[in-house]
C-alpha positions in Angstrom: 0.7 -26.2 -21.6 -1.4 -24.0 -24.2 -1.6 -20.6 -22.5 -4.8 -20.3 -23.7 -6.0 -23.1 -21.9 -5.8 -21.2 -18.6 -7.1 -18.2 -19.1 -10.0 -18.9 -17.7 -8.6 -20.0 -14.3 -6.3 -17.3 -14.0 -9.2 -14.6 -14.7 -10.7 -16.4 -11.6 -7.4 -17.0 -9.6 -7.5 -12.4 -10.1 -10.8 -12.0 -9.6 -10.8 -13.9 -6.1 -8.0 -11.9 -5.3 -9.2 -8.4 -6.0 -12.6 -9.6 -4.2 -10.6 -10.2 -1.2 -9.1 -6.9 -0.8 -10.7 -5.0 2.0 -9.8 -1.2 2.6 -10.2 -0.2 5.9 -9.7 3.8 6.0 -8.4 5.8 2.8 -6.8 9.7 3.4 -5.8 9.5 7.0 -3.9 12.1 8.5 -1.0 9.9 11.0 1.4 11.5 13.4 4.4 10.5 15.6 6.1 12.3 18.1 9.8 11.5 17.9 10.7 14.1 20.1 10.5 17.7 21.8 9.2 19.5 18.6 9.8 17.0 16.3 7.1 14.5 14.8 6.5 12.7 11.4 3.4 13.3 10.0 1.8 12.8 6.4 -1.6 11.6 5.3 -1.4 7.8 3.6 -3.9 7.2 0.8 -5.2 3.8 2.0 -4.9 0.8 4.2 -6.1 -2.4 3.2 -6.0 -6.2 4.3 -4.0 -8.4 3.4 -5.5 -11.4 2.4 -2.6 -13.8 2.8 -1.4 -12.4 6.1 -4.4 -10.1 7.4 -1.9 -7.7 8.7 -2.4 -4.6 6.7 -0.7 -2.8 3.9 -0.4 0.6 3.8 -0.8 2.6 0.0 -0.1 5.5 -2.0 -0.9 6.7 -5.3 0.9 9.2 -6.8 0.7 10.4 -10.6 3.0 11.4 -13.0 2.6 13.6 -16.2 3.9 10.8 -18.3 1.5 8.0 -20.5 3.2 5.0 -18.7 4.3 4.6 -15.4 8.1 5.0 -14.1 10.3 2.3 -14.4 11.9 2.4 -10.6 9.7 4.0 -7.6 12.1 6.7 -6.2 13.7 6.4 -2.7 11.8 9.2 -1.5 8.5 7.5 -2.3 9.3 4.6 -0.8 10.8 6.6 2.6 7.4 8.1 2.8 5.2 4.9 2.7 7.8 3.5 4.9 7.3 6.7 7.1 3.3 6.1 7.6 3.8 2.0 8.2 6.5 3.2 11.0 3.6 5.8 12.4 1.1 2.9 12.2 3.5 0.2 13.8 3.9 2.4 16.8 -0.1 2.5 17.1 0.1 -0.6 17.3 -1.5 -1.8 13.7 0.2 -4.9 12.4 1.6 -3.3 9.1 3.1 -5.9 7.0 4.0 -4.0 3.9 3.1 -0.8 2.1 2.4 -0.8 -1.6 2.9 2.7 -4.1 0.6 2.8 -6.9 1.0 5.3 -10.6 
């Protein structure tokens, strides 16, 4: 197959993709009570739709000083998105995934 060939139906294969992306709130404040004086809280930077599934995917973008993106998301950036899907799940959203963005 010449790469070049396809081009064209991969621009529209991405294109019908990012169309279908629905955001449904973006910087929402979550909280959970674990227990006497003790919640998790944080404020996740969007949830969207997932096309595929329709159960929804929680986001964060974070920045860095650098021109190109880190290699490996850290543990504790992953912990936290997994943090706000857990304070979603218990709200009863269907969160299939979460998704962290440079």
């Amino acid at each position: 197959i010449n790469i070049l060939e396809t081009y064209r139906e991969m621009a529209r294969l991405v294109t019908d993709y990012i169309d279908s992306i629905t955001i449904k709130s973006a910087e929402q404040q979550v909280k959970l009570h674990i227990s006497e004086n003790v919640y998790a809280a944080g404020t996740y930077d969007y949830l969207r739709v997932d096309p595929y599934t329709k159960g929804y995917i929680v986001g964060d973008w974070k920045t860095t000083s650098s021109k190109t993106a880190p290699k490996k998301v850290s543990y504790a950036y992953k912990l936290q998105a997994m943090i706000y899907a857990a304070i979603l799940k218990a709200e009863g959203k269907n969160v299939v995934g979460y998704e962290i963005t440079y």
